[in-house]
N, CA, C and O atoms as a GROMACS GRO file, in nm:
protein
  540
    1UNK      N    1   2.677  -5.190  -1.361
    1UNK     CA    2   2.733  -5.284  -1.456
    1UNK      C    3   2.618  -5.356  -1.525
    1UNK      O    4   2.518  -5.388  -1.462
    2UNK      N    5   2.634  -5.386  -1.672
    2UNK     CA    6   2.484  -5.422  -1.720
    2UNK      C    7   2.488  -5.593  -1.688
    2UNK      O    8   2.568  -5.613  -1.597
    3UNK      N    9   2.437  -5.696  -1.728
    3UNK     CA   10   2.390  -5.822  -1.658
    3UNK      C   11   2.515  -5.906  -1.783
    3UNK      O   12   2.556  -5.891  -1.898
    4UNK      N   13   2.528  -5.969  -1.702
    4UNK     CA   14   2.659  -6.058  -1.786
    4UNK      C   15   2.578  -6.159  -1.840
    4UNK      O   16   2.559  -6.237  -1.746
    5UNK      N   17   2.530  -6.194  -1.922
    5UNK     CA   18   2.459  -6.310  -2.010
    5UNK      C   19   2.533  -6.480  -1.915
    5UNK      O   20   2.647  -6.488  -1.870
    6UNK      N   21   2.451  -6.566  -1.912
    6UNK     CA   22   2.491  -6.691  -1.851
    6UNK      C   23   2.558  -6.793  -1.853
    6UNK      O   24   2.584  -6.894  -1.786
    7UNK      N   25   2.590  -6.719  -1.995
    7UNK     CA   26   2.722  -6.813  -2.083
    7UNK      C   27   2.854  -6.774  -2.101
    7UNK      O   28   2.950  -6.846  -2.131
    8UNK      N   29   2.852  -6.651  -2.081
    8UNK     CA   30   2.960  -6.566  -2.000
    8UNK      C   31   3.034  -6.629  -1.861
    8UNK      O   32   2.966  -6.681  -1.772
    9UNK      N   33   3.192  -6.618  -1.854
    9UNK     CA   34   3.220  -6.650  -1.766
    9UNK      C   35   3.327  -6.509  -1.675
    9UNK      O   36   3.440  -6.470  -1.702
   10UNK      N   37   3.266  -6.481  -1.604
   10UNK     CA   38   3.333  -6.364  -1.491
   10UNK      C   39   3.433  -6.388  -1.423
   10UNK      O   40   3.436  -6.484  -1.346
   11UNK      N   41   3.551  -6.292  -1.442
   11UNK     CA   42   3.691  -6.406  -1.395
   11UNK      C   43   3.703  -6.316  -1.230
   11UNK      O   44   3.678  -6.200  -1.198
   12UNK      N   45   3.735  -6.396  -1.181
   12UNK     CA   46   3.750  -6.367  -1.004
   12UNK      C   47   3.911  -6.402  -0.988
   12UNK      O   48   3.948  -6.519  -0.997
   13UNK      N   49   4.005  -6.293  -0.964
   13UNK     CA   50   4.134  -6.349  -0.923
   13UNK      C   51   4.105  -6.354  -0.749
   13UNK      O   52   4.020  -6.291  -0.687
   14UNK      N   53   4.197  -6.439  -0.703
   14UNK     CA   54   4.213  -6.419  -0.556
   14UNK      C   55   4.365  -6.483  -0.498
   14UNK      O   56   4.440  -6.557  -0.562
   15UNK      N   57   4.382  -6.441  -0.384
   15UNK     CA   58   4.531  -6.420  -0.346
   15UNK      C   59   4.549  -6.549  -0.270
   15UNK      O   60   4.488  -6.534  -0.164
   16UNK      N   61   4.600  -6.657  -0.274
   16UNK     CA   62   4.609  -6.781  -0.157
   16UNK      C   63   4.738  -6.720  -0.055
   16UNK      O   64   4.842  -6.665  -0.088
   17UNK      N   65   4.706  -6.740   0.026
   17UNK     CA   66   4.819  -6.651   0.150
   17UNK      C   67   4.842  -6.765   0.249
   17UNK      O   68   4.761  -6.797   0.336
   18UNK      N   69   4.939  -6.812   0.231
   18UNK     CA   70   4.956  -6.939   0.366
   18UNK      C   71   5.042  -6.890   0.497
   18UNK      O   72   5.151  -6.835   0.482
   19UNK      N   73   5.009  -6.904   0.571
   19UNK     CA   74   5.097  -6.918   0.701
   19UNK      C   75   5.258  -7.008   0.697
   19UNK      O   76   5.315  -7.045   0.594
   20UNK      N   77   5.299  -7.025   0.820
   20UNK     CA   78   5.390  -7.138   0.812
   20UNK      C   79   5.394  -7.280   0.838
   20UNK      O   80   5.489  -7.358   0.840
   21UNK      N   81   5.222  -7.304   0.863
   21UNK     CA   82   5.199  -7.419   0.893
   21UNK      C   83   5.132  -7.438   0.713
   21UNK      O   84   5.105  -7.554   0.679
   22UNK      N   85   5.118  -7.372   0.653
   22UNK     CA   86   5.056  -7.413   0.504
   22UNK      C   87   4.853  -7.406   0.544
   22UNK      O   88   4.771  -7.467   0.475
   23UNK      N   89   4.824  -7.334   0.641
   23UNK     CA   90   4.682  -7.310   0.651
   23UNK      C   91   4.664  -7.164   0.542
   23UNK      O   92   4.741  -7.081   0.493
   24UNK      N   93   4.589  -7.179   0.540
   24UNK     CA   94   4.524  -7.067   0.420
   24UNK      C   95   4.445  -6.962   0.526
   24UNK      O   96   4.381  -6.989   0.628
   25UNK      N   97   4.473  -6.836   0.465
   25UNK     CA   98   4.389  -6.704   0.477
   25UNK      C   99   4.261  -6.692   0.374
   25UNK      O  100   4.251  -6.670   0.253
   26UNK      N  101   4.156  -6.722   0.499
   26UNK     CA  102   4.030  -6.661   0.483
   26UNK      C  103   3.992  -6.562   0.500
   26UNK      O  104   4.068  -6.510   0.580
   27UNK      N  105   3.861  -6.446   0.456
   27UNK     CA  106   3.840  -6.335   0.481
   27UNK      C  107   3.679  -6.361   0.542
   27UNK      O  108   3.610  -6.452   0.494
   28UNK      N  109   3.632  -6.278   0.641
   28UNK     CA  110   3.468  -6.301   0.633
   28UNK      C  111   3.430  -6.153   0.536
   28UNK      O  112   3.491  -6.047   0.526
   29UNK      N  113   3.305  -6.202   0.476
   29UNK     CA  114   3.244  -6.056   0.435
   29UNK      C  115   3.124  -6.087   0.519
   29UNK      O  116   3.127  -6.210   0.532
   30UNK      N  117   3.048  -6.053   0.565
   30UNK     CA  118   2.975  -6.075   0.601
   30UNK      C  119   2.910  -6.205   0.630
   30UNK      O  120   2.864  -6.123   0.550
   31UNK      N  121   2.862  -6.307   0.656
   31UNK     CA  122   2.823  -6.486   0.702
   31UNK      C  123   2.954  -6.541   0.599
   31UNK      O  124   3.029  -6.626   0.646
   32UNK      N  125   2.974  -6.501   0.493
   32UNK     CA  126   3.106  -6.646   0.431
   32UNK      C  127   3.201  -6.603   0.476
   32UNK      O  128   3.217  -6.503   0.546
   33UNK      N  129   3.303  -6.715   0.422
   33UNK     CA  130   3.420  -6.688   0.431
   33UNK      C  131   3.415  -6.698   0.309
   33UNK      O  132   3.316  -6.737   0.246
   34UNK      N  133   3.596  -6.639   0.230
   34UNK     CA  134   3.641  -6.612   0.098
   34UNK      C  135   3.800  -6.625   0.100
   34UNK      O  136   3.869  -6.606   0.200
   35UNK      N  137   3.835  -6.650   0.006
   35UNK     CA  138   3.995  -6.637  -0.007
   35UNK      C  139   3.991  -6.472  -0.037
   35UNK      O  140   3.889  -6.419  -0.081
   36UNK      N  141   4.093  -6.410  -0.013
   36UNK     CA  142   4.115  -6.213  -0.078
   36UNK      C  143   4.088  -6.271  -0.208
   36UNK      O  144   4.138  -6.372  -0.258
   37UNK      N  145   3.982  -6.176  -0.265
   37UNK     CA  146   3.938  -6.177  -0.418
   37UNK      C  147   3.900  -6.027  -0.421
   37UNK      O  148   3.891  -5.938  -0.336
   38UNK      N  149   3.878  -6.036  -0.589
   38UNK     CA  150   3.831  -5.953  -0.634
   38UNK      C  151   3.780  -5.988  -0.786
   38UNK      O  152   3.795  -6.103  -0.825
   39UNK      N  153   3.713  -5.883  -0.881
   39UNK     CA  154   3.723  -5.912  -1.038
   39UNK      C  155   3.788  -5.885  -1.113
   39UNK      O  156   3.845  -5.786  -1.068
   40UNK      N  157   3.819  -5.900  -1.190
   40UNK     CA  158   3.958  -5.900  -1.285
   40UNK      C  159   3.902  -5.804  -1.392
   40UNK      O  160   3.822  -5.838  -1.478
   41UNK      N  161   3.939  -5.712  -1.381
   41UNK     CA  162   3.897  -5.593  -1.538
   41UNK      C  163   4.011  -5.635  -1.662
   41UNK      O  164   4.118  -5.697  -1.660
   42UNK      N  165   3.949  -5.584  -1.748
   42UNK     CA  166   4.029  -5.635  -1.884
   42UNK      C  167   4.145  -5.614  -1.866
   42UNK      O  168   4.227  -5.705  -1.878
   43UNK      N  169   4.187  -5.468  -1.826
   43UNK     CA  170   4.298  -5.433  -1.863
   43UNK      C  171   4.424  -5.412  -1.736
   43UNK      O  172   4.519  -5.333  -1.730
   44UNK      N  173   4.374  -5.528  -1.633
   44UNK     CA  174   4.470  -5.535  -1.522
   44UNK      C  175   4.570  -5.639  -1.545
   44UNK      O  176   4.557  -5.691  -1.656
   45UNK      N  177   4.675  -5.690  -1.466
   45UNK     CA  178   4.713  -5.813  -1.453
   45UNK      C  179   4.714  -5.848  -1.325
   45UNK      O  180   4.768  -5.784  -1.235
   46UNK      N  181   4.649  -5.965  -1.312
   46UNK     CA  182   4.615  -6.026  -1.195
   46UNK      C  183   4.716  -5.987  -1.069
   46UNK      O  184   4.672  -5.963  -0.956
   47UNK      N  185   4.848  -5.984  -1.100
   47UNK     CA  186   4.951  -5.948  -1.004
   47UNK      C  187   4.920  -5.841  -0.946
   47UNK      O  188   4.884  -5.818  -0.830
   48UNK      N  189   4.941  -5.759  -1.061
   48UNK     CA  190   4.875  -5.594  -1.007
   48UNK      C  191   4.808  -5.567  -0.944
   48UNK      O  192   4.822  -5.480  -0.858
   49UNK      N  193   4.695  -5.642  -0.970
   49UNK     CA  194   4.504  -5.632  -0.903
   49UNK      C  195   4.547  -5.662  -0.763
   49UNK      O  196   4.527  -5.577  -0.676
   50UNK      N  197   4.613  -5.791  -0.729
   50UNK     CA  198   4.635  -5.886  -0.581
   50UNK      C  199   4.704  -5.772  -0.526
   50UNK      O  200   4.648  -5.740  -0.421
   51UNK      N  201   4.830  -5.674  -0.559
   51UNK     CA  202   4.891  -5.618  -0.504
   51UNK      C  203   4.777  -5.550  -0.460
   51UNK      O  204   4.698  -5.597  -0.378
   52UNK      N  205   4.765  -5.404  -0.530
   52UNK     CA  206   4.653  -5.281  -0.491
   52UNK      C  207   4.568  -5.305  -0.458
   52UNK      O  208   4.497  -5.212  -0.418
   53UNK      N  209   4.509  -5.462  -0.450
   53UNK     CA  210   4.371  -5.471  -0.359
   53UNK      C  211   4.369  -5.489  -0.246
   53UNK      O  212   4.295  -5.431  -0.167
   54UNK      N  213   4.469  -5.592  -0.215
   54UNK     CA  214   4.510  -5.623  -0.052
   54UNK      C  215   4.587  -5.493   0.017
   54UNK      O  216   4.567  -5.455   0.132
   55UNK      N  217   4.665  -5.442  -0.062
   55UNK     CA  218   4.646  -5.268   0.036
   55UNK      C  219   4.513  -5.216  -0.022
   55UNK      O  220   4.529  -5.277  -0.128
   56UNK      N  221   4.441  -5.178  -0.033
   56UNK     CA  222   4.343  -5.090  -0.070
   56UNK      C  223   4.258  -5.168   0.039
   56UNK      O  224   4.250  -5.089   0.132
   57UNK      N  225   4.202  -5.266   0.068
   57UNK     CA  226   4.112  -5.319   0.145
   57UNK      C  227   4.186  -5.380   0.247
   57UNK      O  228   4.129  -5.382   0.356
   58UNK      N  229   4.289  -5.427   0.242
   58UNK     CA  230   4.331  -5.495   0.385
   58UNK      C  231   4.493  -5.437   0.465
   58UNK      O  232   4.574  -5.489   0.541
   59UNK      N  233   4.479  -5.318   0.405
   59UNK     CA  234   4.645  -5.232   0.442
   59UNK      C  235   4.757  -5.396   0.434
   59UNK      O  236   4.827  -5.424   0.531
   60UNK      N  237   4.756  -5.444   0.366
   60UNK     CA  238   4.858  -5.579   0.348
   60UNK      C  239   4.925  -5.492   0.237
   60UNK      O  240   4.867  -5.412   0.163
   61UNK      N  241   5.094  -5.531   0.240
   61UNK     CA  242   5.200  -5.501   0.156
   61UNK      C  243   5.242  -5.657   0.112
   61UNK      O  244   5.289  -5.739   0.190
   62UNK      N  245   5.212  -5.682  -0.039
   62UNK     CA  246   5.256  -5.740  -0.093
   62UNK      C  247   5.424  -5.791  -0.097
   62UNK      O  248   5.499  -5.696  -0.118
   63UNK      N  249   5.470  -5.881  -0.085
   63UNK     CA  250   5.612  -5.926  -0.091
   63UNK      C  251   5.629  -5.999  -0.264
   63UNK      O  252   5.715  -5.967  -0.346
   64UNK      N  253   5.507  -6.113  -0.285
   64UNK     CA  254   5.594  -6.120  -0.422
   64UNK      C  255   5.412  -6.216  -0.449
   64UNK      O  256   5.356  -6.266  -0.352
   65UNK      N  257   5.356  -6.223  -0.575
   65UNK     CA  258   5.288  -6.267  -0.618
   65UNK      C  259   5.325  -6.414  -0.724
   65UNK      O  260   5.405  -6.378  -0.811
   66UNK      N  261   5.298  -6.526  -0.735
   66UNK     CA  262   5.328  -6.620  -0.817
   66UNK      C  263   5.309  -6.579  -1.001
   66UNK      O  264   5.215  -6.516  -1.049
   67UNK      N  265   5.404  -6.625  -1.062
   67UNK     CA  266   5.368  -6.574  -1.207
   67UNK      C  267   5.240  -6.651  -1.221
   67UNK      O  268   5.134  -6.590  -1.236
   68UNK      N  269   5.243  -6.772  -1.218
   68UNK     CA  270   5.123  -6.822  -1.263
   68UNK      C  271   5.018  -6.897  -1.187
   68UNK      O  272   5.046  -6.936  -1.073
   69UNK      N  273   4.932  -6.917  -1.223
   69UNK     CA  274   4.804  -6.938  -1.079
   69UNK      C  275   4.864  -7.122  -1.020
   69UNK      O  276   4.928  -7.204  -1.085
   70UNK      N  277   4.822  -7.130  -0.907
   70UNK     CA  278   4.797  -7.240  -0.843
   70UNK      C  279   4.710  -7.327  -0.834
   70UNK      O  280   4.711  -7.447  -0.808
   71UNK      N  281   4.603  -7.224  -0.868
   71UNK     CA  282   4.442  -7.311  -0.865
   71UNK      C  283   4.352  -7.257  -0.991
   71UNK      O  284   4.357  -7.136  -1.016
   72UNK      N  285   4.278  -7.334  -1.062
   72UNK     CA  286   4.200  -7.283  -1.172
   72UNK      C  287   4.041  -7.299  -1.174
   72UNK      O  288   4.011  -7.409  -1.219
   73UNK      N  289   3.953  -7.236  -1.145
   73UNK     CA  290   3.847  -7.381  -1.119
   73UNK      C  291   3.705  -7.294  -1.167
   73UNK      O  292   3.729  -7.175  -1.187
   74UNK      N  293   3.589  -7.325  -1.184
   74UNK     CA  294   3.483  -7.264  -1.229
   74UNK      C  295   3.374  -7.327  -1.125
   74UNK      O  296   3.377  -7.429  -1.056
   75UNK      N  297   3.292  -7.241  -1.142
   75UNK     CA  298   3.124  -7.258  -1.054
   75UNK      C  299   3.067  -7.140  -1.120
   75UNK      O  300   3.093  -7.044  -1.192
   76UNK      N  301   2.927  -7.232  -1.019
   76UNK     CA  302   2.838  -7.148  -1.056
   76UNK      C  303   2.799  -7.054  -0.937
   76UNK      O  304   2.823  -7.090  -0.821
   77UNK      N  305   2.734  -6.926  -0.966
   77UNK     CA  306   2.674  -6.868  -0.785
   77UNK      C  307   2.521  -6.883  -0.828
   77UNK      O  308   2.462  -6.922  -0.929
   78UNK      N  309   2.491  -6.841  -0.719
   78UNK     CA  310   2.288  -6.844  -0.716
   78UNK      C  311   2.260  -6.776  -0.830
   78UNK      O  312   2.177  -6.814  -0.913
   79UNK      N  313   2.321  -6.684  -0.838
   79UNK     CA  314   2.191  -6.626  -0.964
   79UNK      C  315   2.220  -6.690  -1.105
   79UNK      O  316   2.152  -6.652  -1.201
   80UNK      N  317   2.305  -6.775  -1.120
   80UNK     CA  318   2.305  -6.884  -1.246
   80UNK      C  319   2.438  -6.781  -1.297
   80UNK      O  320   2.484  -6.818  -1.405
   81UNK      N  321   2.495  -6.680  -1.248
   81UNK     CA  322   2.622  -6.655  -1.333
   81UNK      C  323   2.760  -6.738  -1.277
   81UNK      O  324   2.795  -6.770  -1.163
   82UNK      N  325   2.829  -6.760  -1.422
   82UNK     CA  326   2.949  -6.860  -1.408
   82UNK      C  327   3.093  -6.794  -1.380
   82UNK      O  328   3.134  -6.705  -1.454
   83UNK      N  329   3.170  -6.840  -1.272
   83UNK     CA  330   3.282  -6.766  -1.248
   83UNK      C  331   3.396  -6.855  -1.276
   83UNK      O  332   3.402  -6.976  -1.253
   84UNK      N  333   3.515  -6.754  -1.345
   84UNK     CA  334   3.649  -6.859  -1.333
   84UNK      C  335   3.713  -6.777  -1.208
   84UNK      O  336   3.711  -6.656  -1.186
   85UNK      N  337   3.789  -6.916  -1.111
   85UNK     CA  338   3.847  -6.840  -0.971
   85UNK      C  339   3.971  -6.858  -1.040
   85UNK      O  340   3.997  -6.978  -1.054
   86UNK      N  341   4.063  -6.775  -1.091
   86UNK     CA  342   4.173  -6.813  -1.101
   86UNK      C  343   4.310  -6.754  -0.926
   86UNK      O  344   4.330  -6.640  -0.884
   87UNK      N  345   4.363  -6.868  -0.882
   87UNK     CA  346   4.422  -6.839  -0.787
   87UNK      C  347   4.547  -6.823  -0.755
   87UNK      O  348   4.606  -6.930  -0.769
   88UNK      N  349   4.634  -6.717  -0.709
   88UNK     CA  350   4.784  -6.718  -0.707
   88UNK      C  351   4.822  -6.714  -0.590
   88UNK      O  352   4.768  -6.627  -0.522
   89UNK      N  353   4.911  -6.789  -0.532
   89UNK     CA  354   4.989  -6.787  -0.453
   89UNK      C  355   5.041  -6.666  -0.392
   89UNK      O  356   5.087  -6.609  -0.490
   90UNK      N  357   5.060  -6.600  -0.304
   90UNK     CA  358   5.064  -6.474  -0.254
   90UNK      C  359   5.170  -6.458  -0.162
   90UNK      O  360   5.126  -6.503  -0.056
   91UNK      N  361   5.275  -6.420  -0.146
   91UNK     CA  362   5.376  -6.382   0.011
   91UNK      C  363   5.323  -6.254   0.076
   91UNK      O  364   5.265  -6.171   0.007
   92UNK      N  365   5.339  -6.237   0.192
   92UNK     CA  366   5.317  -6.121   0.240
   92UNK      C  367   5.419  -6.137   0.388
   92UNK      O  368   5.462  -6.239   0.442
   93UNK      N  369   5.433  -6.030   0.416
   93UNK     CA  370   5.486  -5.981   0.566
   93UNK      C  371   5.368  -6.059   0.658
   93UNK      O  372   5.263  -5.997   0.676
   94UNK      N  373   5.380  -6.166   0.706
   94UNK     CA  374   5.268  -6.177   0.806
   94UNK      C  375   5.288  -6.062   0.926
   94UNK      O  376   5.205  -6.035   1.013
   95UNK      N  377   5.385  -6.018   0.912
   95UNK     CA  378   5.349  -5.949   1.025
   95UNK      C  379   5.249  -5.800   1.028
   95UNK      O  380   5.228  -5.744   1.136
   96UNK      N  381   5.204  -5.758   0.925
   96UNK     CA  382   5.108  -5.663   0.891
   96UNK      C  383   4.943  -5.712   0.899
   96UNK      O  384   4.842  -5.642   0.893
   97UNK      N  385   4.955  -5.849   0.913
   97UNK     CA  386   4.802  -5.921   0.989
   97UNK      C  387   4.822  -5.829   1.120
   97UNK      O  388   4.724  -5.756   1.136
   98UNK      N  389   4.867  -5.822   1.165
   98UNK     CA  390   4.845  -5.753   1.325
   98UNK      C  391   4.799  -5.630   1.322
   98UNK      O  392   4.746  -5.586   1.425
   99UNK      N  393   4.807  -5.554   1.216
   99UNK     CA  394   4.721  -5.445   1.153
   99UNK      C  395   4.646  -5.349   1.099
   99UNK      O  396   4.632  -5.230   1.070
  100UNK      N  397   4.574  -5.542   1.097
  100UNK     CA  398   4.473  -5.551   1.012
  100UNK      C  399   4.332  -5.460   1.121
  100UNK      O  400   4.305  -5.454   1.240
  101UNK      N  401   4.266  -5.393   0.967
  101UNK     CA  402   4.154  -5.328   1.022
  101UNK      C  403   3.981  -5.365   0.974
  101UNK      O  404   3.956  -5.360   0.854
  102UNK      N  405   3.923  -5.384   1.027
  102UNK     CA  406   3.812  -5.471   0.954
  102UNK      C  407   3.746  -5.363   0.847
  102UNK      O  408   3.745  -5.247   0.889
  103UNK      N  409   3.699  -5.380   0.737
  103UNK     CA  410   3.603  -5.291   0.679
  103UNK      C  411   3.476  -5.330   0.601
  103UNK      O  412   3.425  -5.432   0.648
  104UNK      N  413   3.415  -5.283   0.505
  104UNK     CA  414   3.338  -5.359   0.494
  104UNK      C  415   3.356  -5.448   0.400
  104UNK      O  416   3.270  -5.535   0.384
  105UNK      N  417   3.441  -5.444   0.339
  105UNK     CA  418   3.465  -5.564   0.223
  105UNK      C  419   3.534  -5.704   0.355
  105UNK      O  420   3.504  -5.818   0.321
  106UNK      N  421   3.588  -5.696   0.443
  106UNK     CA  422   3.667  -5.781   0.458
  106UNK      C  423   3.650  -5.735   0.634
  106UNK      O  424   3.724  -5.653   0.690
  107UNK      N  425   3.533  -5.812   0.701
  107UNK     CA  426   3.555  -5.795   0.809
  107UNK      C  427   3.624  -5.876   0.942
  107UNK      O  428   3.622  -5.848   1.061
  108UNK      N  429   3.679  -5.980   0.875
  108UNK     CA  430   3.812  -6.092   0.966
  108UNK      C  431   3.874  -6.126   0.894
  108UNK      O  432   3.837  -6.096   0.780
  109UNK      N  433   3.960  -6.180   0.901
  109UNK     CA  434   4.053  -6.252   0.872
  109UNK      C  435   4.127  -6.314   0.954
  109UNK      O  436   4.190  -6.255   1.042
  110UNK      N  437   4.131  -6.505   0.928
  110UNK     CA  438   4.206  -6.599   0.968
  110UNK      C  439   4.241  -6.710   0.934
  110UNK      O  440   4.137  -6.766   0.898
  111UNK      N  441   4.333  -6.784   0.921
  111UNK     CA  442   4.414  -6.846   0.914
  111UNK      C  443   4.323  -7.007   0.895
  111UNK      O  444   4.258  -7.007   1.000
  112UNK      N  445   4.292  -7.111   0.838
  112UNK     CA  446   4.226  -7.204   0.811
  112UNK      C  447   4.294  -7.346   0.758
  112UNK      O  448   4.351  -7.331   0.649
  113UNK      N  449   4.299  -7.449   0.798
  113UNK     CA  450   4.334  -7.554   0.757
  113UNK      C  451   4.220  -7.611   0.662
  113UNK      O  452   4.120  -7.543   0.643
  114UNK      N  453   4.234  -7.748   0.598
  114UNK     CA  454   4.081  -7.776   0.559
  114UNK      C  455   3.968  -7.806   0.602
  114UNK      O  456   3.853  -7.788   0.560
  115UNK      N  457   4.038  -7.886   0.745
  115UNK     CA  458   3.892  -7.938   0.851
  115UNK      C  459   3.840  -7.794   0.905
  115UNK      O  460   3.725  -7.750   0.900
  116UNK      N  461   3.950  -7.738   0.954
  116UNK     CA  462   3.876  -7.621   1.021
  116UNK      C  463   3.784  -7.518   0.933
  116UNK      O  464   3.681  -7.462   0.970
  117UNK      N  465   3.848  -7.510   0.809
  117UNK     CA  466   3.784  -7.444   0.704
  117UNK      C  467   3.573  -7.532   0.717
  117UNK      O  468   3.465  -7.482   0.751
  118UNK      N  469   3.597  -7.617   0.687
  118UNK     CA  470   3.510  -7.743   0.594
  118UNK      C  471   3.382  -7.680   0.743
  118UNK      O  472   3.260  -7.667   0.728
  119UNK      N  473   3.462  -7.652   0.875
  119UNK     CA  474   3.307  -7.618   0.964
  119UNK      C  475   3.222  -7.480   1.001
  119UNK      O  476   3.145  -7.444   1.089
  120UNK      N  477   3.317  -7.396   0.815
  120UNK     CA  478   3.283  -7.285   0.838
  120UNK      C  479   3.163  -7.247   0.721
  120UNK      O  480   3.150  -7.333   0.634
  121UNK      N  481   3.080  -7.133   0.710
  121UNK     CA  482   3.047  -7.070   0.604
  121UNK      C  483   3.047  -7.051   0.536
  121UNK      O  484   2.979  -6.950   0.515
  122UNK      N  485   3.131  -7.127   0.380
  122UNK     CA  486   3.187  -7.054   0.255
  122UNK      C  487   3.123  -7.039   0.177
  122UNK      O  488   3.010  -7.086   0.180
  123UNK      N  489   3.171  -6.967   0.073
  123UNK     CA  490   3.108  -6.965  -0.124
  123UNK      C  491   3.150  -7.114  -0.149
  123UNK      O  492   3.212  -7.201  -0.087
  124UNK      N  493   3.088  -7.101  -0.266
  124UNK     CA  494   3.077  -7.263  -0.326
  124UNK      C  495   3.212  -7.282  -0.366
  124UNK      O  496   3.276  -7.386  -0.353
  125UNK      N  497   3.248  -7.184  -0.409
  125UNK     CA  498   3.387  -7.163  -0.486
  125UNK      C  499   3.506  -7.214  -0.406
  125UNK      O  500   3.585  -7.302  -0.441
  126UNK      N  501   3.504  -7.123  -0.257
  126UNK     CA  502   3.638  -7.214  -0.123
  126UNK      C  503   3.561  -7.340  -0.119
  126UNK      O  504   3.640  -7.421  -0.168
  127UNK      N  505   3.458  -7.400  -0.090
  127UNK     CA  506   3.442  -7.562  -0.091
  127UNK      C  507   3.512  -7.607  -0.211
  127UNK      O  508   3.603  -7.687  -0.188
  128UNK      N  509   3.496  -7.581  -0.316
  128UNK     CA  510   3.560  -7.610  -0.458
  128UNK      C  511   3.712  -7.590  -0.442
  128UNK      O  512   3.768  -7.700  -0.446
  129UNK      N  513   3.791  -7.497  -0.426
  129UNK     CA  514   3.920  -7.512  -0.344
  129UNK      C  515   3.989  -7.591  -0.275
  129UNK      O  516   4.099  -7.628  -0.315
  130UNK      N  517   3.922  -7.644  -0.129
  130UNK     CA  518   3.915  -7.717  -0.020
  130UNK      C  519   3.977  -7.844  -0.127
  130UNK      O  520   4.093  -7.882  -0.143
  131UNK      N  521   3.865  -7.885  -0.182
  131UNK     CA  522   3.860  -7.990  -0.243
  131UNK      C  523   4.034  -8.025  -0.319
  131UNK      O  524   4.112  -8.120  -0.304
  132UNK      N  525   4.041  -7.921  -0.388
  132UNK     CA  526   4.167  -7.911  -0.428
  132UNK      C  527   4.296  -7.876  -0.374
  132UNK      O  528   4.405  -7.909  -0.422
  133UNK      N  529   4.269  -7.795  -0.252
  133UNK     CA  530   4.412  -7.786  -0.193
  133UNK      C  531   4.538  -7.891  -0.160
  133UNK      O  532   4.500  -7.989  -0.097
  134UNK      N  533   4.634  -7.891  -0.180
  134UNK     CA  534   4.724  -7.937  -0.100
  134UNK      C  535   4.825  -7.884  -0.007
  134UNK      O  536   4.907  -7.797  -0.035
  135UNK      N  537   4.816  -7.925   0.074
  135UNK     CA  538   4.916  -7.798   0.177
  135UNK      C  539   5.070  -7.816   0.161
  135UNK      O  540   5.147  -7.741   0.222
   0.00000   0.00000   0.00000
């Protein structure tokens, strides 16, 4: 992919997945944690993307995706490129967490409140979240 100029902003959809206590699904990739993300190509719709990605990387079957996002928010990462996280609300079968198979995009997954979140590893982006959640 050639270098996205710095004024460019790279859109990141990702899936918010709550439990029944209203804790959020984290993923590790390796040292962070992440909400399920991915990048948004021109010609997807975010629904779509959340569906086929969470089976494609996490054998999860989608139940119903939110029309419109929950969370909207921008940062920056280390190398100075700017991301929009746009975030949707997600249902799923919890019962297909049980499995779950680690790979390399997504090697845990669990369940996070904000304190418990706040003593973990994240991208700047879930601190930026955190900040905003309400359960």
């Amino acid at each position: 992919m050639p270098e996205i100029p710095n004024w460019f902003y790279r859109t990141s959809v990702k899936a918010l997945i709550l439990d029944e206590n209203k804790k959020f699904l984290l993923v590790r990739e390796e040292k962070w944690r992440e909400l399920p993300w991915g990048w948004l190509d021109f010609w997807e719709l975010p629904q779509e993307w959340i569906k086929r990605e969470l089976q494609e990387e996490m054998w999860i079957n989608v139940i119903s995706v939110d029309e419109n996002p929950s969370y909207f928010q921008t940062c920056q990462k280390a190398n100075w490129t700017r991301i929009a996280n746009v975030i949707y609300e997600t249902k799923i079968n919890i019962d297909d967490l049980k499995n779950f198979t680690p790979s390399d995009e997504c090697l845990e997954i669990k369940f996070f409140d904000k304190e418990e979140a706040k003593k973990e590893k994240l991208f700047p982006n879930v601190e930026k979240f955190i900040e905003q959640y309400k359960a």
